[in-house]
N, C-alpha and C positions, 0 to 999 in steps of 0.2 A: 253643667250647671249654668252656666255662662249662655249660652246656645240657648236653655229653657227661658229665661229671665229676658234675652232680647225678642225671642219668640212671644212670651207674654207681654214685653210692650208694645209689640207694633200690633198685638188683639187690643191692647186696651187703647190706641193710637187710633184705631178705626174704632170703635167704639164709640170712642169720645167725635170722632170727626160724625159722625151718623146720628148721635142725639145733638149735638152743637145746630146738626142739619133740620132736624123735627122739633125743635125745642129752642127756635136761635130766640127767641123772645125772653127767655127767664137767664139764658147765655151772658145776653147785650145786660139788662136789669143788674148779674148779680158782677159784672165787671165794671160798670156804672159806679153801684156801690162801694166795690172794693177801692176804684179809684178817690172815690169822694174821701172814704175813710182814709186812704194811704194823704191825701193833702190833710185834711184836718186833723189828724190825730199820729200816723205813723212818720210821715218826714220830717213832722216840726219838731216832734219829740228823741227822732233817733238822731238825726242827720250830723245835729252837734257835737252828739257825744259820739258821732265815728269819726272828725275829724280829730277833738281835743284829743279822743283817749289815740290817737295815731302820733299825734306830740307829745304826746306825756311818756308811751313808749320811746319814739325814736329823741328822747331826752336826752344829754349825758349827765345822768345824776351821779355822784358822786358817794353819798350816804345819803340809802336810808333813812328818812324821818323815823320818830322814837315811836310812835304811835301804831304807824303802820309796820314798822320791824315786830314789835309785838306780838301783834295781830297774826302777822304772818308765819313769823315759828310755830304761833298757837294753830295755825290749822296746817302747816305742813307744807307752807310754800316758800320754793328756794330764794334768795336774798335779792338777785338780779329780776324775781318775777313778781313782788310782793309789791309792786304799780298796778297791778292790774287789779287790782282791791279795788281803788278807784271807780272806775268805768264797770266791774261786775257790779257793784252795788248799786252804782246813780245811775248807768248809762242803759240799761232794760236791754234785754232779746234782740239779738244776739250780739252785742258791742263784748259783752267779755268774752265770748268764743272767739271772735274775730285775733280780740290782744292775746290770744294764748296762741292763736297760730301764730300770729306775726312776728310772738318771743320765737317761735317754734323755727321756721323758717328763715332766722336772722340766728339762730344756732345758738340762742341766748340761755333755751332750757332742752334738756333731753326729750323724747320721745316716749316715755313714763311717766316723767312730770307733765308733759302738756298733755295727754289723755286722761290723767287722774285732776288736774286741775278743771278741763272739761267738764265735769260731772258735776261741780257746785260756783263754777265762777263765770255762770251766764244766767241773769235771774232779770225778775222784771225791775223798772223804774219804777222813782216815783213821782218822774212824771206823768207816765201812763197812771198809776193809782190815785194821784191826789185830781189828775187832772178829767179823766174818763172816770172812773171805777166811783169817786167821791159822790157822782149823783145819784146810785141805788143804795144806798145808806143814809140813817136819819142822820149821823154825827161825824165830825173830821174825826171825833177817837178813835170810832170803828176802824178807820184809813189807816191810822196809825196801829192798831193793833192786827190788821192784815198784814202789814212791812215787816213787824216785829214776827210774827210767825213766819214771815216769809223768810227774814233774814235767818231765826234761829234755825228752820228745815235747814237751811244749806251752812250753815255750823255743824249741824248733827250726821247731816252725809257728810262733811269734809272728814269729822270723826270715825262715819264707821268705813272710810275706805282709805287704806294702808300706805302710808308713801315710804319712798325709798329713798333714799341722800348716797349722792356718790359721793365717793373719797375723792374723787379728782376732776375738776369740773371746769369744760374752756366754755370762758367768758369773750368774746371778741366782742369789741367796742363796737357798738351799732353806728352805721353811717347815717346821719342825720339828712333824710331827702328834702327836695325843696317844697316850696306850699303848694305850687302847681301838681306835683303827684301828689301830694298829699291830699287836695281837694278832688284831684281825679279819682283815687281808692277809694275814699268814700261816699262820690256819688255814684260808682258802678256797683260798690258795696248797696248801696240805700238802691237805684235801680232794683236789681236782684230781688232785695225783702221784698220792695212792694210788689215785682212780676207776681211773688210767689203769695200774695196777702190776696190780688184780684184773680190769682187762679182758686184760691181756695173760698172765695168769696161765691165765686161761680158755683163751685161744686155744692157749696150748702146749700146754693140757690135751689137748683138739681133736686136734694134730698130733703127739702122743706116742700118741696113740690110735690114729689112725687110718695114721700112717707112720713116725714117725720111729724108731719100734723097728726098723728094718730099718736103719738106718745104721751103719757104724763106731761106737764111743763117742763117740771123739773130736768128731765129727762133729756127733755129738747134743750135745754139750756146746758146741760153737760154733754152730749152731744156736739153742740156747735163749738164748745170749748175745747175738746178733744182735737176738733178739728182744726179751729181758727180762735187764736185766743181774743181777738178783737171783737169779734161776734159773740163768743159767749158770751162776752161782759156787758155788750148791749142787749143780750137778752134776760141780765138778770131781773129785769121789770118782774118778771112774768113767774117768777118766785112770791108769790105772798108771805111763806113765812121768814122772819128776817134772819133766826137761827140757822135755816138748811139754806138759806141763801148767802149768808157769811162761809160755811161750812166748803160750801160747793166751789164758792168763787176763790179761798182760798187755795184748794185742791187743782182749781184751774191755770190757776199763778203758779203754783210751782210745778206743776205736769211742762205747763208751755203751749201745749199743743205739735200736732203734726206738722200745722206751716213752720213755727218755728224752728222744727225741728231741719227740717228741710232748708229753711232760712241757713241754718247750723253749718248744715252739711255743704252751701256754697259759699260760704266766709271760711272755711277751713279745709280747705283743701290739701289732702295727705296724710291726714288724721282720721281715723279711725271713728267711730261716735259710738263702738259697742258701752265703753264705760260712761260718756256723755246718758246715753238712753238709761242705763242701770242707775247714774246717780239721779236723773229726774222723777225715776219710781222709787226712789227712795225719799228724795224730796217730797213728793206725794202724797207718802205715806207719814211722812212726819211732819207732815203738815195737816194731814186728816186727824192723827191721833192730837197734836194740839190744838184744831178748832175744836176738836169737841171736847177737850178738857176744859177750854173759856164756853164754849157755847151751850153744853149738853147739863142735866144738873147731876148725874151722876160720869159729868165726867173726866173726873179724878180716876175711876178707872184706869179710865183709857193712858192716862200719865204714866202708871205701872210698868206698859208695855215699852216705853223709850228707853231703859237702862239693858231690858231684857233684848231687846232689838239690837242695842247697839253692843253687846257682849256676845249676839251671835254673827255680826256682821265683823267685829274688831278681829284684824289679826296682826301678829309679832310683825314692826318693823323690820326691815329687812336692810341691808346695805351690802353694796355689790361694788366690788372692787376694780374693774374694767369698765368706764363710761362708755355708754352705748355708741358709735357712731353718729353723727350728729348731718342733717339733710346738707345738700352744698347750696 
């Protein structure tokens, strides 16, 4: 299997080298762009929240605020990792993935908690929504009733996927680095997204070019969200109607996209992303059925299916008496 997969990259390694060669013009255009995006929009807005939320981690907090202890029983996360609340919520794609490996890797949470917490505590900002996404909507409400969807999808996946509490759990005191690595992690961190924001920039270049002009708009605009969530959001112009374009954009928000995802996959290195991927289509889908419960006018419907969804996705807690081995 191993042997197939390095075999299909260095096809698709020539491949790519051979249109870059007959096509360098749409190449340079969509790496251009991606770069322009990565200054305007992806550094300003991430770069912060990978240093703070790397302080906030490597903290020695003592207790738990009341707020956030809460919070964090309610959705299933262990006591030492219920900071990362923080930075999933304000700090956008991928700053929460980042703080689950980091608990992960500094042996703060096991190797079940950090894959189950993957799955709903990487989501976007609101500085990407208030700050991009606010200008294809008539009103800030709409902004804020995209967050609130977005937030409750990833309530509703933390609900329907199952956590485990061990009986006996090492907590070793995180060694507090200095500001010099800490400002280093996070611009090799912030590097990395954007490598991966102007390759995917390129590729949509590629498939705007050579097909995706024949699609529906709509189409095209989910599409490039699939792809690169930065692009889909600039193409939601091109949506006339405001309902399937609330609809879509919110489905795109919490999908992610494939850069992201890949974004994902080099911030967390040693973890697995099978459950990451699973709680994004679920996020997805629970974000579909509630825009069209606010957006649709029969769709209250679509409300029905959230209890019945989350009753076949819910299973019995479990708790396991031997904690897993923890990374060195």
């Amino acid at each position: 299997m191993e042997q197939k997969w390095d075999r299909f990259q260095g096809i698709a390694a020539a491949i790519g080298l051979l249109i870059l060669i007959f096509d360098s013009s749409c190449a340079l255009e969509g790496a251009r762009l991606g770069l322009e995006r990565c200054m305007k929009t992806v550094i300003p807005s991430l770069f912060p929240f990978f240093v703070l939320s790397m302080v906030l981690i490597n903290s020695p907090w003592k207790k738990v605020p009341f707020p956030l202890g809460i919070i964090g029983k309610g959705l299933g996360i262990p006591d030492n990792a219920v900071f990362i609340l923080i930075p999933s919520l304000l700090g956008g794609y991928p700053v929460g993935a980042k703080c689950v490996a980091d608990l992960y890797h500094k042996q703060q949470i096991d190797r079940k908690n950090a894959e189950r917490l993957l799955a709903f505590s990487s989501n976007v900002g609101p500085s990407f929504l208030f700050g991009m996404v606010s200008g294809f909507f008539p009103g800030i409400s709409m902004i804020w009733l995209l967050w609130f969807i977005h937030l409750l999808s990833a309530v509703l996946t933390s609900a329907a996927i199952p956590f485990e509490k061990p009986v006996h759990q090492v907590n070793p005191l995180p060694q507090k680095p200095d500001d010099t690595s800490i400002i280093w992690s996070a611009a090799k961190s912030m590097c990395l997204v954007c490598c991966w924001v102007m390759l995917f920039c390129m590729i949509l270049g590629f498939c705007e070019t050579w097909f995706l002009w024949m699609l529906p708009e709509w189409m095209q605009t989910l599409f490039a969200g699939i792809l690169e969530l930065t692009n889909g959001c600039f193409e939601l112009s091109k949506i006339s109607d405001l309902k399937l374009r609330f609809i879509i954009c919110s489905c795109m928000l919490a999908l992610g996209g494939i850069c992201v995802l890949f974004q994902t996959a080099s911030v967390t290195k040693g973890l697995p992303l099978g459950c990451y991927i699973k709680g994004k289509l679920a996020q997805t889908m629970f974000s579909f059925l509630l825009s069209c419960t606010v957006m649709m006018e029969k769709g209250l419907y679509f409300a029905a299916w959230i209890p019945i969804l989350l009753f076949l996705f819910r299973k019995k807690k479990k708790r396991y008496s031997n904690p897993e081995i923890l990374p060195v």
